[in-house]
C-alpha positions, -999 to 999 in steps of 0.1 A, spaced: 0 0 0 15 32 -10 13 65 13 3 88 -14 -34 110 -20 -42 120 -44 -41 157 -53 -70 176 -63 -55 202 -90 -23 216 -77 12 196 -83 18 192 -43 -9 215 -32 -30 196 -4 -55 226 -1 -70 219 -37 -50 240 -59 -27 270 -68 -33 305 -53 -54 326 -85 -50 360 -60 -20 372 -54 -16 402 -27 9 427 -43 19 453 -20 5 488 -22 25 520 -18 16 555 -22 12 569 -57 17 608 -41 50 593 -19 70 575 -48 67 603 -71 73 634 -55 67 657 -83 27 643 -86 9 673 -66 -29 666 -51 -50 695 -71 -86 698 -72 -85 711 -108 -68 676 -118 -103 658 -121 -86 631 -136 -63 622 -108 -91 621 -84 -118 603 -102 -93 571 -92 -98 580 -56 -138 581 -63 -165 555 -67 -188 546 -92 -213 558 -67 -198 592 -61 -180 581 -27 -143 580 -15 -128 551 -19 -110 537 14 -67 535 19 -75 504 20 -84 500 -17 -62 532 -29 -28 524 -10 -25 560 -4 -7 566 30 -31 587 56 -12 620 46 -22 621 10 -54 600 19 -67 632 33 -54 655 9 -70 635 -13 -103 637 1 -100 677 9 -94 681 -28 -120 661 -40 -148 681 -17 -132 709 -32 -140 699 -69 -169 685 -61 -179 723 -43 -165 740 -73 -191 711 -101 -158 698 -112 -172 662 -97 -203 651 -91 -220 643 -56 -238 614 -64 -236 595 -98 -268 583 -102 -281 577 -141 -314 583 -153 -343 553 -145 
């Protein structure tokens, strides 16, 4: 009688396969490139930092270190005060 199971879809992988997600580190888009300023004329920039609902989205999600993560958000009330961004995206039922 031999020791070995058999593997369910992995080569040596006992937990049923290889990993499809791999975590890849986040780092700060506004700390690695010193030159990138946070302006709320640069709609662009901060519709990254915005959901498809009109909210912020979380460090979490961005990688943006808490420094710039409230810059961030300061600038984008600011565009959104000025009509550069919208409040709520809603579309039309």
């Amino acid at each position: 009688m031999s020791d070995e199971r058999p593997t369910s879809g992995g080569e040596g992988n006992e937990r049923g396969g290889d990993r499809k997600y791999f975590a890849r580190p986040k780092f700060c888009q506004f700390c690695a490139d010193k030159t990138l300023t946070i302006d709320y004329k640069k709609v662009d920039l901060l519709r990254k930092y915005v959901t498809e609902e009109g909210s912020l989205r979380p460090r979490r999600q961005t990688g943006a270190c808490a420094k710039h993560q409230r810059l961030v958000a300061a600038a984008v009330k600011q565009a959104r005060h000025v009509a550069l961004l919208p409040f709520a995206n809603r579309g039309i039922d």
